[in-house]
C-alpha positions in Angstrom: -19.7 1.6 -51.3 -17.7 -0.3 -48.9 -19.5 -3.7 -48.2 -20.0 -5.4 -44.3 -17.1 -6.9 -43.0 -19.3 -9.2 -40.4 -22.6 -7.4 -40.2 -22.9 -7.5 -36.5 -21.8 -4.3 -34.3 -21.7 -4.7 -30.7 -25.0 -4.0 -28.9 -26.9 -3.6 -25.8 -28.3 -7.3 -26.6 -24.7 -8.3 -26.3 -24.2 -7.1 -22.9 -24.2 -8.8 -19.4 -23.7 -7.5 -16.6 -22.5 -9.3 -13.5 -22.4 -7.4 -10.1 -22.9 -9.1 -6.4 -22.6 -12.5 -7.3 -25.2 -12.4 -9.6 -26.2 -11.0 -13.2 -28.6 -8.3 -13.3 -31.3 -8.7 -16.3 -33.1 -5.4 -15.0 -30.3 -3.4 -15.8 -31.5 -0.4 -18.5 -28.0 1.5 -18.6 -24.3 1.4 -17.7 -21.7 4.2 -18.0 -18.0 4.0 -17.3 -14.9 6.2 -18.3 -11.5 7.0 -17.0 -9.6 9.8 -17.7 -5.9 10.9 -16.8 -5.0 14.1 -16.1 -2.4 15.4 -18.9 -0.6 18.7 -19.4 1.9 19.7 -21.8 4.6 21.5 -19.9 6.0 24.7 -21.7 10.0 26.0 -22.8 11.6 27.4 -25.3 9.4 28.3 -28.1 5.8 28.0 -28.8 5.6 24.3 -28.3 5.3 22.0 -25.6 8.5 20.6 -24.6 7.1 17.3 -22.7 3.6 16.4 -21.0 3.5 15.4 -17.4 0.9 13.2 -16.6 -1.4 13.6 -13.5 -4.2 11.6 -11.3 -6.1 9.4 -12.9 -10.3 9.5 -12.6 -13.1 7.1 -13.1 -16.3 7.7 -13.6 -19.5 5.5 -13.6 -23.1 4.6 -13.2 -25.7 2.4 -13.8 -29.7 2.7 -14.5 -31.6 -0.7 -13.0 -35.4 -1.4 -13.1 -37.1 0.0 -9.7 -37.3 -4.1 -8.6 -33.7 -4.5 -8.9 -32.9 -2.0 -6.7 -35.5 -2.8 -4.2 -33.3 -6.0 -4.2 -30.6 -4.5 -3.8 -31.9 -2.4 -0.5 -33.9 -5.2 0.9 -30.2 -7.8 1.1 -29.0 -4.5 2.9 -29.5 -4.7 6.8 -29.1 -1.0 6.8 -31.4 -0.5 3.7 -29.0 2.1 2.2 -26.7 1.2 -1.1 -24.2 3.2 0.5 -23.0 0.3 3.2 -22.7 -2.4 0.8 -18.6 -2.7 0.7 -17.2 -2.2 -2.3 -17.3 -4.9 -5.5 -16.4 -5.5 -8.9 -19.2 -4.8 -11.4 -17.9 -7.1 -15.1 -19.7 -6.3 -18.1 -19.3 -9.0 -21.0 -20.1 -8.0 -24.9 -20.6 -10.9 -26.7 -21.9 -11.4 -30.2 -21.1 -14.6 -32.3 -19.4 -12.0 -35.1 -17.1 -10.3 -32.7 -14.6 -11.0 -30.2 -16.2 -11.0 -26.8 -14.6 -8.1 -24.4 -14.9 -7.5 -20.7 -14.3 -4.9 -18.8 -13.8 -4.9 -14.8 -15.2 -1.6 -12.8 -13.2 -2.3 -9.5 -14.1 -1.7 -6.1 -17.8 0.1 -6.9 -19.9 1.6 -4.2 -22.6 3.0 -4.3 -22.7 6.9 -3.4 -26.1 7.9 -2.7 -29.9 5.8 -3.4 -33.1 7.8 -4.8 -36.3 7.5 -6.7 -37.1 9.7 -9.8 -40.7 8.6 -10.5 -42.8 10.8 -13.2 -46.6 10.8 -14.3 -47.0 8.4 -17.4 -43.6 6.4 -16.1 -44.8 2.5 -17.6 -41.4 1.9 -15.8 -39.2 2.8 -13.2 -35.8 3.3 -13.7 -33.2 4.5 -10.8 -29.6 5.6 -11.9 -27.1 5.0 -9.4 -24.3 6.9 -9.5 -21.3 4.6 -8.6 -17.4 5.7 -6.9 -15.2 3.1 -8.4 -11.3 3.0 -8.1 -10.3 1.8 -11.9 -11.3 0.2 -14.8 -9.6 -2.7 -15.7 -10.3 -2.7 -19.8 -8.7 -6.5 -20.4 
């Protein structure tokens, strides 16, 4: 058996997330991920000879309570997401038994706003799906 090193993992009580000047305690979920294009390039043989590295593309969202994102449209003139300019959305994880990390989605946007509202909802949660140019991981 291999004992606890600290005890403590990183978890969603750990996280805050900062976006628009403010931090957002209605926030249910956040997903982010880059990924590069890579390809191993073919010779001689049946092995690659070299990889050639390609675009890379980020990907991200986040879920907030149905209030947050009423707040969001209502500091809007236009009332859409979509014409807020673009921002950095920092998300701190910090625990007392592990080094605290942030990471830095750049230049987020909005791309669309909706409501998904079912029968026997005790909450509303809306998932925004963001466009963001990079993630800056330290």
């Amino acid at each position: 058996m291999v004992p606890l090193i600290n005890g403590v993992a990183y978890s969603w009580a750990d996280i805050n997330a900062h976006l628009l000047g403010r931090t957002v305690f209605g926030i249910t979920a956040i997903s982010y991920e880059d990924m590069q294009e890579m390809t191993d390039n073919k010779g001689a043989g049946i092995f690659p000879v070299s990889r050639g590295y390609g675009a890379n593309e980020c990907k991200a969202s986040i879920t907030l309570e149905a209030k947050e994102s009423e707040r969001l449209v209502d500091a809007t003139p236009s009332g859409r997401l979509q014409d807020i300019p673009p921002f950095p959305i920092t998300v701190s994880y910090v625990n007392t038994a592990n080094k605290a990390v942030t990471h830095k989605l750049m230049n987020a946007q909005f791309k669309g706003n909706k409501r998904d509202v079912k029968s026997g909802d005790t909450s509303i949660e809306v998932e925004h799906e963001l466009i963001i140019s990079h993630i800056e991981w330290k």
